[in-house]
PALUMFI-36227 format. One record per residue (C-alpha): y, z, x; residue in one letter; residue number from 1. Coordinates in nm, 3 decimals. Each point is the difference from the previous one (the first is absolute). Example, Ala and Ser with C-alpha at 12.3 -4.5 7.8 and 13.67 -1.06 7.14 Angstrom:
! PALUMFI-36227
REC        v        w        u  residuo  num
REC   -0.450    0.780    1.230        A    1
REC    0.344   -0.066    0.137        S    2
***
This chain:
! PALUMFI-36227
REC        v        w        u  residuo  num
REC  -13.981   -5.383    3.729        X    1
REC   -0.005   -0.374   -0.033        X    2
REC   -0.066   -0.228    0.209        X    3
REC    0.328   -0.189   -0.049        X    4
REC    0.092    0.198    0.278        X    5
REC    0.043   -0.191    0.316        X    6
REC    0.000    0.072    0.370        X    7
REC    0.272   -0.138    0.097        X    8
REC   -0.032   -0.144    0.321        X    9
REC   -0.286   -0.144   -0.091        X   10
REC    0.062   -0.181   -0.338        X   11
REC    0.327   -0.149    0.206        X   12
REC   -0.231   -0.168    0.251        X   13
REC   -0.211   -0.128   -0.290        X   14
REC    0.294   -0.139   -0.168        X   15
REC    0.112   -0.158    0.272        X   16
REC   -0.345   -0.175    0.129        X   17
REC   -0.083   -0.141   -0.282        X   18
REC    0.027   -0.351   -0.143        X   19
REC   -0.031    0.061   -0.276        X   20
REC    0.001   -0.338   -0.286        X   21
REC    0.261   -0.172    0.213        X   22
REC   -0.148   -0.331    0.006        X   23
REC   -0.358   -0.003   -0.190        X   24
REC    0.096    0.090   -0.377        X   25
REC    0.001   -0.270   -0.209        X   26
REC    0.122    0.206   -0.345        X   27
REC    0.360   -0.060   -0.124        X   28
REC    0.257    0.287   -0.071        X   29
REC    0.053   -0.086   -0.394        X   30
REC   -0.060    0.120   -0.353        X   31
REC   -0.205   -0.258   -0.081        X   32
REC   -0.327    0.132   -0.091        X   33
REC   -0.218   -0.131   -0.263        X   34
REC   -0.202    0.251   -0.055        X   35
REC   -0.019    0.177   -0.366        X   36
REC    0.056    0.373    0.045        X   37
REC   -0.135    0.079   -0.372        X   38
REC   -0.376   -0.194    0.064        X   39
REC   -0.297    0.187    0.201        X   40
REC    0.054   -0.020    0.357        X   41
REC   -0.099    0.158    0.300        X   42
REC    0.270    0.102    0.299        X   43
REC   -0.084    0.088    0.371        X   44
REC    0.193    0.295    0.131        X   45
REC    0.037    0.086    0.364        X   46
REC    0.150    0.320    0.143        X   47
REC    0.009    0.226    0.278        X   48
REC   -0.102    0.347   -0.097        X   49
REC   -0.306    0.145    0.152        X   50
REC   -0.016    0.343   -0.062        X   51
REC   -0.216    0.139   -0.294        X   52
REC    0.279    0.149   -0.198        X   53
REC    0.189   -0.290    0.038        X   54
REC   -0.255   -0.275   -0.098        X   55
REC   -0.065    0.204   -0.316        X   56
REC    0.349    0.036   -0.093        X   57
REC    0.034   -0.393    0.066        X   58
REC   -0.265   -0.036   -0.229        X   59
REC    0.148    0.230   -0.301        X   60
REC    0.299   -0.228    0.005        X   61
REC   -0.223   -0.322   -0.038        X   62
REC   -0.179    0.200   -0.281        X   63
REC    0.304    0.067   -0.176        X   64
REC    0.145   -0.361    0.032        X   65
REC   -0.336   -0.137   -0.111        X   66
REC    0.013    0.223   -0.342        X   67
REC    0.365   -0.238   -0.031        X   68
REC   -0.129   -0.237    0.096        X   69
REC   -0.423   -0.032   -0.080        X   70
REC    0.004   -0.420    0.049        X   71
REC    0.084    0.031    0.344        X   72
REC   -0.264    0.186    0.268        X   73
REC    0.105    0.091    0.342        X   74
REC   -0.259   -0.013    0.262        X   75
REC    0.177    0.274    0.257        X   76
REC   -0.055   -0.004    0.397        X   77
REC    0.099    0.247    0.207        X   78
REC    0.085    0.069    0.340        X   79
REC    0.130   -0.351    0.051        X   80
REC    0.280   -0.024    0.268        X   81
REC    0.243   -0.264    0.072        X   82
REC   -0.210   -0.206    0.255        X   83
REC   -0.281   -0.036   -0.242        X   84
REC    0.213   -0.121   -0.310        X   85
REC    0.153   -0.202    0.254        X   86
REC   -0.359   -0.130    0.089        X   87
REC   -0.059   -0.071   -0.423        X   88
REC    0.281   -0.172   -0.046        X   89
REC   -0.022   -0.278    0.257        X   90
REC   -0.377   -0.004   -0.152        X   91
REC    0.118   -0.019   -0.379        X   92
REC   -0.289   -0.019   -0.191        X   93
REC   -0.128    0.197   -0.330        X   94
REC   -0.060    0.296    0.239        X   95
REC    0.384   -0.005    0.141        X   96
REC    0.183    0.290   -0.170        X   97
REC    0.256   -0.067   -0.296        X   98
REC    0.210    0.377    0.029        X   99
REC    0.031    0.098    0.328        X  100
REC    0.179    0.336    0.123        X  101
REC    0.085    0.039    0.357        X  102
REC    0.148    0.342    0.206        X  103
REC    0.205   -0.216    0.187        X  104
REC    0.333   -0.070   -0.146        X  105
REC    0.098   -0.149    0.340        X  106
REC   -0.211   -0.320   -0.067        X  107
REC    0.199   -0.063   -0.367        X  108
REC    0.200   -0.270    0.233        X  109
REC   -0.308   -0.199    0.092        X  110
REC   -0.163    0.063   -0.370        X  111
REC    0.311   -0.123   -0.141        X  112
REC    0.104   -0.272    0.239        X  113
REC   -0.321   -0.146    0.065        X  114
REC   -0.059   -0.044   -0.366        X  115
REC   -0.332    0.208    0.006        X  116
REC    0.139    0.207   -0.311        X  117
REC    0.156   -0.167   -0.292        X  118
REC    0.363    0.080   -0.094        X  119
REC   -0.021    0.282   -0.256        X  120
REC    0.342   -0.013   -0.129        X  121
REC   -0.130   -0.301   -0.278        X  122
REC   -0.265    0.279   -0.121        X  123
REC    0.272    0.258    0.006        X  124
REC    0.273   -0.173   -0.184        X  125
REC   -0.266   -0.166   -0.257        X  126
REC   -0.085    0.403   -0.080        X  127
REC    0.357    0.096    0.014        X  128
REC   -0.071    0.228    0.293        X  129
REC    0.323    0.076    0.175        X  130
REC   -0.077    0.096    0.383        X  131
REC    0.331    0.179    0.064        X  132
REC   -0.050    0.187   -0.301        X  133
REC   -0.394    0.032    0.039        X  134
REC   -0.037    0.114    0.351        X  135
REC    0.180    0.254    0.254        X  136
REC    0.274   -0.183    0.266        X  137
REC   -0.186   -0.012    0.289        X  138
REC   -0.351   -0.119   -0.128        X  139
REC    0.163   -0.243   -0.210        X  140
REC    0.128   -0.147    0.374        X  141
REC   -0.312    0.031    0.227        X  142
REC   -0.219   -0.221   -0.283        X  143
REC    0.197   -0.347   -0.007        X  144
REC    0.141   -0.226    0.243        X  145
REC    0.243   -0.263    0.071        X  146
REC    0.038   -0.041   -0.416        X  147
REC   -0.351    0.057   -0.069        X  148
REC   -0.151    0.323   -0.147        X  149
REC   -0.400   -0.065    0.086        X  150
REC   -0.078    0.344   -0.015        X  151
REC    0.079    0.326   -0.194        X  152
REC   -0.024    0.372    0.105        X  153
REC   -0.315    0.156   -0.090        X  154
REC    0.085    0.414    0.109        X  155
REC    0.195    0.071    0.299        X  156
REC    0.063    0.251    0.279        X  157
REC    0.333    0.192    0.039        X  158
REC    0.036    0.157    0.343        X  159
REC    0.160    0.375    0.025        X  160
REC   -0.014    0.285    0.233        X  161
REC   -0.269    0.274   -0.009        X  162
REC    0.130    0.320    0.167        X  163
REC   -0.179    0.317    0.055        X  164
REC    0.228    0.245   -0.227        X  165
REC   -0.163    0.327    0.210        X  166
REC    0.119   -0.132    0.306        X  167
REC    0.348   -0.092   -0.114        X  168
REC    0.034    0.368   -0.157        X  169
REC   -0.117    0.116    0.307        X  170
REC    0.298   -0.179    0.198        X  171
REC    0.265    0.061   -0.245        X  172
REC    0.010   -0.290   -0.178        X  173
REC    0.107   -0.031   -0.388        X  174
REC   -0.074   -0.385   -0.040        X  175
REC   -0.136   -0.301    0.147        X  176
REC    0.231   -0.245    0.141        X  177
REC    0.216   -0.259   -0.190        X  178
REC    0.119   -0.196    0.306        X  179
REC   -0.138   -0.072    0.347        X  180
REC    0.260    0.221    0.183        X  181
REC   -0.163    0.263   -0.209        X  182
REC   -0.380   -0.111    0.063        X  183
REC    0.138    0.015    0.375        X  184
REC    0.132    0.360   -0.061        X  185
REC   -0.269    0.107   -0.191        X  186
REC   -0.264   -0.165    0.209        X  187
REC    0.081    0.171    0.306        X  188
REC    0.008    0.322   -0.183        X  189
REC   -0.341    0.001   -0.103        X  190
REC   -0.140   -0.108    0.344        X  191
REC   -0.192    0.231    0.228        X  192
REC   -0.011   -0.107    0.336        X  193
REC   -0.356    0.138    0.176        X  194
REC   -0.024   -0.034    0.405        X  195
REC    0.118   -0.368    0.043        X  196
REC   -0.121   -0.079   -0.356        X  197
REC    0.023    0.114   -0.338        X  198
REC   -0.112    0.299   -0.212        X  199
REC    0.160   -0.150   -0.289        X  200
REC    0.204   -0.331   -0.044        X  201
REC    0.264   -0.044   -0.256        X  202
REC   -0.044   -0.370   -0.064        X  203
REC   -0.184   -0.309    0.192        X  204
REC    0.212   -0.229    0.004        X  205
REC   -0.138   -0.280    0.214        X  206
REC   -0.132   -0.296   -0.122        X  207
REC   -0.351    0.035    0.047        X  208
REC    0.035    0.305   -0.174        X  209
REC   -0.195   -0.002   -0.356        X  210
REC    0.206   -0.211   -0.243        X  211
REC    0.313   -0.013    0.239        X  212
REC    0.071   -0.402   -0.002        X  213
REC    0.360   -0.120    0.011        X  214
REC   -0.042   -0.092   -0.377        X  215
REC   -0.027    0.317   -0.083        X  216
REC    0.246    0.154    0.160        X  217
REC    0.201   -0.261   -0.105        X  218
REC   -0.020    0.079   -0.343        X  219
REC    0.292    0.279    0.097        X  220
REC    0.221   -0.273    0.054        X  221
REC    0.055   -0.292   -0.233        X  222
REC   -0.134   -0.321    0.222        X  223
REC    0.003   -0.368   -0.043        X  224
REC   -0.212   -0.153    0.167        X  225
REC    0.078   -0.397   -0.019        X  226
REC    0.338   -0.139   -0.085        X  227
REC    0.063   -0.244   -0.305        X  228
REC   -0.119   -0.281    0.203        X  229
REC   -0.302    0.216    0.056        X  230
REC    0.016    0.042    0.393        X  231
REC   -0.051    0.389    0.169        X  232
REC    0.331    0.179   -0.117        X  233
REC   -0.127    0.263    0.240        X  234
REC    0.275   -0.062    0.312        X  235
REC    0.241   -0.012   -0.262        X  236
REC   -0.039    0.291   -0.254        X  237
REC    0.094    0.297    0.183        X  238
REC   -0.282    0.250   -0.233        X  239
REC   -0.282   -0.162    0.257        X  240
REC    0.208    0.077    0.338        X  241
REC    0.100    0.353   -0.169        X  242
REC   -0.379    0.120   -0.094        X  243
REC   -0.133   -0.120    0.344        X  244
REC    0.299    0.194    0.175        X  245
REC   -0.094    0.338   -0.218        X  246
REC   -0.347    0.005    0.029        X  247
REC    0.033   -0.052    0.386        X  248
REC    0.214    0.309    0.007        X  249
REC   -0.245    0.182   -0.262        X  250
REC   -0.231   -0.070    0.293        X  251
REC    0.193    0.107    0.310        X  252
REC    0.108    0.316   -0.210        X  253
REC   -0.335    0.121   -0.072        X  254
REC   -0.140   -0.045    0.385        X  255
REC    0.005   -0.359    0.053        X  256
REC   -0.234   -0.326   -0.011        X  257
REC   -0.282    0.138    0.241        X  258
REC   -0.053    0.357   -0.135        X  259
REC    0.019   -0.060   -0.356        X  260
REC   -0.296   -0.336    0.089        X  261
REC   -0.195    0.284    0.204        X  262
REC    0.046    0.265   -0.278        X  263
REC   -0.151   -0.279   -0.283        X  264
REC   -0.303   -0.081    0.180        X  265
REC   -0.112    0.349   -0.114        X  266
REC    0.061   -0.084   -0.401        X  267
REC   -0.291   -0.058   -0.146        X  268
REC   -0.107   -0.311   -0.259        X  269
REC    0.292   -0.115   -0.249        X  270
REC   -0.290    0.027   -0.279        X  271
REC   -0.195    0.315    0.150        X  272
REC    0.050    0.374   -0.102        X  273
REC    0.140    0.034    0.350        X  274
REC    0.291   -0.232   -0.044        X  275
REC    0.336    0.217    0.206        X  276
REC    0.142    0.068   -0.357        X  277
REC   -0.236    0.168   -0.148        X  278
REC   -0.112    0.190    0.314        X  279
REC    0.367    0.103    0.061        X  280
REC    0.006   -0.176    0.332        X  281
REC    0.365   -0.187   -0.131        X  282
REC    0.212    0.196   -0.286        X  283
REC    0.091   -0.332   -0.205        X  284
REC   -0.111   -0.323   -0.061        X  285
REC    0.090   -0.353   -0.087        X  286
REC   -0.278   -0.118   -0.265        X  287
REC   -0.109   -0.105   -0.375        X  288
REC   -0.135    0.163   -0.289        X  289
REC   -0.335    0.005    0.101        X  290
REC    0.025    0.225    0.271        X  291
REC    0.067    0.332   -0.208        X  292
REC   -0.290   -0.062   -0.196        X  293
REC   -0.191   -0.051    0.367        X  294
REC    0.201    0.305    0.159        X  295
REC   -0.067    0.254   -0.291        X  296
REC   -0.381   -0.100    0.034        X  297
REC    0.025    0.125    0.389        X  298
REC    0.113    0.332   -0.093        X  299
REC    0.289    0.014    0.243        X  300
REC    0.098    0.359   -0.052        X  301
REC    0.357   -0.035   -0.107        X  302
REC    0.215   -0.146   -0.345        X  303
REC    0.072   -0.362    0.066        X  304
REC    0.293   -0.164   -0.123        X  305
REC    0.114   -0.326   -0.068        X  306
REC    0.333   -0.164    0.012        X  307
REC    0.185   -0.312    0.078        X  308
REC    0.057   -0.143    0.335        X  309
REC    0.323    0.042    0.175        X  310
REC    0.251   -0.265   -0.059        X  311
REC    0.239   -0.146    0.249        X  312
REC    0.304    0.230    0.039        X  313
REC    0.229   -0.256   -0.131        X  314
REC   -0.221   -0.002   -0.277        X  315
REC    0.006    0.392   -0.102        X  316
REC    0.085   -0.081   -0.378        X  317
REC   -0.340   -0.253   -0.022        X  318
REC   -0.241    0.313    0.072        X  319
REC   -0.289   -0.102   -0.200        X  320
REC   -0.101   -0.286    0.071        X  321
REC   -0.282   -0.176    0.244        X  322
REC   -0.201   -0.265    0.085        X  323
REC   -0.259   -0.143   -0.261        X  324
REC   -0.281   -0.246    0.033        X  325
REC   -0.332   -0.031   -0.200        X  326
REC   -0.286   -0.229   -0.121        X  327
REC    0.088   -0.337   -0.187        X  328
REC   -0.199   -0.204   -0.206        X  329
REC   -0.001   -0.375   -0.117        X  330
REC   -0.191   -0.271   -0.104        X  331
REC   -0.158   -0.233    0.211        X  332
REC    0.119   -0.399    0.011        X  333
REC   -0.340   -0.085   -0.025        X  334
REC   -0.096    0.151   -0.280        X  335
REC   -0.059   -0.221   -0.295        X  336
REC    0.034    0.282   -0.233        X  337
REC    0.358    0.111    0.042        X  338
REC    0.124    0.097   -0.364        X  339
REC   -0.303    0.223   -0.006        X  340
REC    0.060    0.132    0.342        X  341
REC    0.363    0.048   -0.090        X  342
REC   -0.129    0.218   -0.334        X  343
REC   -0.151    0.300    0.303        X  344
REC    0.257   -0.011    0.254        X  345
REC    0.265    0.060   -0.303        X  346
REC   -0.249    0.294   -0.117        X  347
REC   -0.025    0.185    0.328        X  348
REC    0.358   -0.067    0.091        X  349
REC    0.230    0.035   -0.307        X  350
REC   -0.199    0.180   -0.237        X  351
REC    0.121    0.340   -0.020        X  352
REC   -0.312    0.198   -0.061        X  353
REC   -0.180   -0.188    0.287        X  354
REC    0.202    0.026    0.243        X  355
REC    0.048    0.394   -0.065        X  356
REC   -0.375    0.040   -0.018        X  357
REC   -0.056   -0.197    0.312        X  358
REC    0.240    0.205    0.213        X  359
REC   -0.116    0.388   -0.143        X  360
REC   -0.352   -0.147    0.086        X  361
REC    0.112   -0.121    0.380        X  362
REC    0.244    0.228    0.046        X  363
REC    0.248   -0.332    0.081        X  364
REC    0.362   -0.009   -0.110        X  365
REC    0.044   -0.214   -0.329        X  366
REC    0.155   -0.337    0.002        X  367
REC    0.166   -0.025   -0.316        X  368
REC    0.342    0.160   -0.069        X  369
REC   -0.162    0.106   -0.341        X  370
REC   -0.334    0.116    0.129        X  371
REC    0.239    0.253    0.283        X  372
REC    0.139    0.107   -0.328        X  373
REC   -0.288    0.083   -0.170        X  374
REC   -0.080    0.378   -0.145        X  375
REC   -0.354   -0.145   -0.002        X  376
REC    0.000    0.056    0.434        X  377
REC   -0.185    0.265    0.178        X  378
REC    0.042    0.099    0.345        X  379
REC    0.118    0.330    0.208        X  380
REC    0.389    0.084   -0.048        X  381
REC    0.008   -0.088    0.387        X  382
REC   -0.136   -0.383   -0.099        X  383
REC    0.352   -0.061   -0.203        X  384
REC    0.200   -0.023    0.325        X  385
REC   -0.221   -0.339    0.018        X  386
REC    0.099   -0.096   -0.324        X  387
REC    0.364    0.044    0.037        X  388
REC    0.003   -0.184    0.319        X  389
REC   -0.150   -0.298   -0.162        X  390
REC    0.256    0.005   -0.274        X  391
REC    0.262    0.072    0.180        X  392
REC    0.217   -0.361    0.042        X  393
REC    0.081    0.085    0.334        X  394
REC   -0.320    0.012    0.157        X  395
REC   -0.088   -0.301    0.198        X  396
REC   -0.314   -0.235    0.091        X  397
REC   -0.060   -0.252    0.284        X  398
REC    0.033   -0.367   -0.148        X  399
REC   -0.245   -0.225   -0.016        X  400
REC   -0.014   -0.284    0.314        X  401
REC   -0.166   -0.356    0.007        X  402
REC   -0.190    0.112    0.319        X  403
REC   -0.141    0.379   -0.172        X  404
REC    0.134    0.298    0.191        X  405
REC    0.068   -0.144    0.373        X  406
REC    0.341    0.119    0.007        X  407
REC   -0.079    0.295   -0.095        X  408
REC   -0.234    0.037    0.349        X  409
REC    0.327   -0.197    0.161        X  410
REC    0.158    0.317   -0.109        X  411
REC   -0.256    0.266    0.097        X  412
REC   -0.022   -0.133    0.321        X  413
REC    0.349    0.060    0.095        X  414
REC    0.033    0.315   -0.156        X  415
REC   -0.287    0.096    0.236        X  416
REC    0.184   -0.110    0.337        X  417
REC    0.291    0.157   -0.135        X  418
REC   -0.182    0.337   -0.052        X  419
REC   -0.173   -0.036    0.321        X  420
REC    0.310   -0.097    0.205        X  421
REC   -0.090   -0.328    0.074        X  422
REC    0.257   -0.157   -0.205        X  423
REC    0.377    0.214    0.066        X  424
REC    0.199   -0.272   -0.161        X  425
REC   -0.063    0.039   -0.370        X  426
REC    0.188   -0.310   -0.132        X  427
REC   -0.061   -0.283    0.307        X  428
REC   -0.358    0.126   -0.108        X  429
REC    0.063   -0.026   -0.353        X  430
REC    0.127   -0.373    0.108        X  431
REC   -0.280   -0.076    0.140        X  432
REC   -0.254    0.094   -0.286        X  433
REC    0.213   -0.150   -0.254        X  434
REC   -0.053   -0.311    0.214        X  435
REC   -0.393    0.072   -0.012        X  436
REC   -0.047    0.024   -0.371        X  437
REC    0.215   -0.313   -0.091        X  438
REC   -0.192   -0.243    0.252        X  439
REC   -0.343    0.162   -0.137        X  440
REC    0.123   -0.080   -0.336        X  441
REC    0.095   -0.338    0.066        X  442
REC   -0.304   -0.083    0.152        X  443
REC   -0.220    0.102   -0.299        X  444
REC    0.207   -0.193   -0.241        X  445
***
């Protein structure tokens, strides 16, 4: 399990408090850097991973990129979140970082706007590194902005559906669901009602459920977000007002707002052996592709499968696809040793070898279209469902925003007064929030 994973609600509140670089870096977004790659240098790398397996596989792919590449050491640092390279850059310094990855694709609008990253598309054309060609669709979107590709995928997460396959033979049931008129279907099938609870519930589907944002579940649909002028495009593209409308009647169908809230207050921790998959307390569920690695380790007492999520029934022939995000890296403005930088990130991101190495290690799905390819991958059968999402063209991403992820909480917010009942009219709402996210925007322009 890595700890690219993100909980959800949380990391969306990050995004959207910070301030991040907006006014304090003085670097410039070029490929001017003076450095010489080929002398003896030394390199600062910052990243996020924490966990012991982790750090040691971060440190194999330094190793190898240092037996490429023996002039240039990398002093690596750990555990570093977005706040704190935020912090070191407005510093600068010889202690500031020079390769920076970050879990939080929602900031690559503020990394890229504010100039705290350089542009990486001079590195990647100088190399004859072709992006379309290099990485899959969706994290080739969520790492660049307004023109400017500051950032480059560095493993990803696909999310699927886990279902309990003794529970669906149990009920009859051949297959999981393609569509969300079948996750309906087969959602109430699997549900055991218990007194004025549950003995058994098909599928959460509330918000505060685990993993159950409106990205997500709008990964069944095919959403965009801003228009070409880049305001909301929410009021206007019908996928939002459809998703919100289905997963309020996924909600009513299953027992409605109040006793599905009442019923998840008895889950247990998202990261915990007691989380409700894995103790059978709900029969499917929304995640990534660390949690069968986490919910084989419980010992839950039944064959777990893994498929796609549903798709929008308008969207039956798209089956397949689903919502991607991931950790980026880039090189800091400040650095003064860019070329040498730029010699790493190209290692751990386009390098074959590394990146296939890095995600058997973490358990992460690759970010190369050549590294998903790769006979050289190991990983449970289950673990390719992950792998074909992330190829799959049709899967989507959330786009990167000047002001992080705050319309993304716009968002969350009304899908929870529409889930609750607060807010009956779906599209004066939608109006509304659309409204929201394009005077926050403006403001942090």
């Amino acid at each position: 399990m890595s700890a690219v994973r993100r909980k959800s609600a949380a990391a969306l509140a990050a995004a959207a408090a910070l301030t991040l670089f907006a006014s304090a870096c003085t670097g410039q977004s070029n490929s001017g850097a003076t450095d010489d790659a080929s002398k003896e240098s030394t390199i600062t790398f910052w990243h996020g991973w924490s966990a012991p397996g982790e750090v040691k596989a971060i440190q194999e792919t330094v190793d190898a990129f240092r037996k490429k590449h023996p002039n240039i050491k990398v002093n690596v640092v750990g555990n570093m979140t977005d706040d704190k390279i935020n912090q070191a850059l407005r510093a600068g310094g010889s202690k500031a970082p020079d390769v920076v990855s970050s879990f939080t694709t929602n900031n690559v609008g503020k990394f890229c706007s504010s100039k705290a990253f350089v542009d990486l598309n001079p590195f990647l054309k100088r190399d004859g590194i072709d992006p379309d060609r290099t990485f899959p669709k969706a994290m080739n979107e969520y790492t660049q902005f307004d023109g400017v590709r500051c950032t480059v995928p560095l493993l990803g997460d696909a999310y699927g559906l886990y279902y309990n396959k003794d529970a669906f033979k149990a009920a009859g049931i051949a297959e999981p669901p393609k569509t969300w008129s079948e996750l309906a279907a087969t959602a109430k099938k699997l549900t055991k009602t218990k007194g004025d609870s549950y003995e058994r519930l098909g599928f959460m589907p509330n918000y505060h459920g685990y993993e159950s944002t409106t990205e997500h579940y709008l990964g069944g649909w095919n959403p965009k977000y801003f228009d070409a002028d880049g305001r909301s495009n929410i009021a206007e593209d019908p996928a939002f007002a459809a998703m919100l409308t289905t997963q309020k009647k996924l909600v009513d169908g299953l027992g409605g707002f109040e006793k599905l809230e009442k019923y998840r207050t008895s889950f247990g921790d998202e990261w915990g052996a007691k989380h409700p998959f894995h103790t059978g307390q709900v029969a499917m569920q929304l995640d990534g592709p660390w949690r069968l690695g986490m919910a084989e380790e419980s010992k839950p007492g039944f064959e777990i499968g893994v498929a796609p999520m549903p798709v929008a029934d308008d969207q039956a022939d798209t089956y397949g696809k689903g919502y991607i995000t991931g950790t980026i890296a880039g090189i800091a403005a400040t650095s003064k040793k860019q070329n040498a930088a730029w010699e790493l990130v190209k290692f751990m991101t386009t390098d074959t070898d590394a990146v296939v190495n890095f995600s058997n290690a973490i358990h992460n799905v690759p970010s190369t279209l050549a590294a998903l390819k790769s006979p050289k991958l190991k990983y449970d059968p289950r673990f390719k469902t992950f792998l074909d999402i992330a190829a799959d063209p049709n899967s989507t991403t959330t786009p990167p925003s000047v002001n992080g992820g705050a319309y993304l909480v716009s968002l969350q917010n009304l899908g929870f007064d529409i889930e609750k009942g607060v807010q009956k009219d779906i599209g004066a709402g939608l109006k509304k929030t659309a409204a929201e996210i394009d005077a926050a925007i403006a403001q942090a322009k």
